[in-house]
N, C-alpha and C positions, 0 to 999 in steps of 0.2 A: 504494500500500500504506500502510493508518493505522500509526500506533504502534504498537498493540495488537497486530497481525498482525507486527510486526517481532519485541515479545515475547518472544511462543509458541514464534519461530522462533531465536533467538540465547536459545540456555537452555545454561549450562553442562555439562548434558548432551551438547546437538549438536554444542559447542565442542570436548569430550572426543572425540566421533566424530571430528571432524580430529586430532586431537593425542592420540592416546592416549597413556597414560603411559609406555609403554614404548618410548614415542620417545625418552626422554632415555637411554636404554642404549644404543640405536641409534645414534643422533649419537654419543655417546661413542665407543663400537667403534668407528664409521667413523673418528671425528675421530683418536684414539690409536691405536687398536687393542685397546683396555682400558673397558669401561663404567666400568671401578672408579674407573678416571682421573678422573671426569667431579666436578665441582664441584660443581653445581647440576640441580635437577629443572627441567624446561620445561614448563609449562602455560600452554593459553591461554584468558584469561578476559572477559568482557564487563566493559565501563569503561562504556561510555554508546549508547544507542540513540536516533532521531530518524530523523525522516522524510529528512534530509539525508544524514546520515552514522552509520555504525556505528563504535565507537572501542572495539576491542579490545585486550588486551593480551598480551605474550611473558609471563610472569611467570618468573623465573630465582630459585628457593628452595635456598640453599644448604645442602650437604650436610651430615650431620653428620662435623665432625673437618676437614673440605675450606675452605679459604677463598675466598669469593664474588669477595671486592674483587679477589683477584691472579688472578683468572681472562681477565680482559682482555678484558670483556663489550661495552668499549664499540666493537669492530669488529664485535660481532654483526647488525648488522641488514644490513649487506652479505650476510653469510656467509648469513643466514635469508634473506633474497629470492632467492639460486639456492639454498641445499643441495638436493639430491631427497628428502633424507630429511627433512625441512622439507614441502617442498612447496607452500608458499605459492599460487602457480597451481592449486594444485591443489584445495587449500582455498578458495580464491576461485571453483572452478567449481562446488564442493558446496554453498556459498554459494548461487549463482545457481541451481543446479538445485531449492535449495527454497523458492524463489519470492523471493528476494532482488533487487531489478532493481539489481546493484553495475555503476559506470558505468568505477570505476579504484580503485587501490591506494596505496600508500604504506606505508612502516614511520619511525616517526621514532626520535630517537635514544636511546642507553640513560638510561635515569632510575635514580639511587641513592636508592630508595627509603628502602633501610637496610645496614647492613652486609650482611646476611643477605636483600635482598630487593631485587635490580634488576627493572624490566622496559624492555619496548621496546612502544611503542604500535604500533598496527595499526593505522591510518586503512584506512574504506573507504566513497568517496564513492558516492552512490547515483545514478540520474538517476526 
């Protein structure tokens, strides 16, 4: 698969089809029991594409009035490789299913972008 066909295929659009927005309510409720709890909105966004690897991101946009920093983000990428409501596997086989040949996974660790902006990379090797 060229560049160009990887593309088409990793469009913020399709990235939204994994990750709708209203997953960050979701984790919330599940994590608390309260969305309102929740700190931060979850989106996942395209960082870099290559015939090698895909290099997407958690992005974690903090709420307003809610504080980013004391949310204790940087145990997330454990908690995002199993939640169900995450899904990560899950997201990696929609990947695959639209023609993506991903060979393995990864998530590395939280980056502090900014007060107001962590994410967590999403490595995904190709073969």
């Amino acid at each position: 698969m060229n560049q160009i066909d990887l593309d088409t295929i990793i469009t913020q659009e399709f990235l939204d089809s994994l990750l709708p927005a209203e997953t960050s309510d979701r984790f919330f409720d599940a994590l608390y029991g309260d969305a309102a709890e929740g700190a931060y909105d979850i989106r996942l966004e395209p960082v870099s594409v290559s015939s090698k690897r895909i290099v997407l991101a958690f992005s974690l946009t903090q709420r307003p009035g809610k504080c980013l920093v004391c949310s204790l983000t940087y145990g997330l990428p454990t908690v995002f490789s199993r939640h169900p409501l995450i899904n990560i596997k899950g997201m990696v086989e929609k990947i695959k299913d639209a023609g993506v040949p991903v060979l393995d996974w990864r998530l590395g660790e939280t980056e502090e972008s900014s007060s107001s902006l962590h994410t967590i990379p999403f490595y995904l090797n190709l073969s």
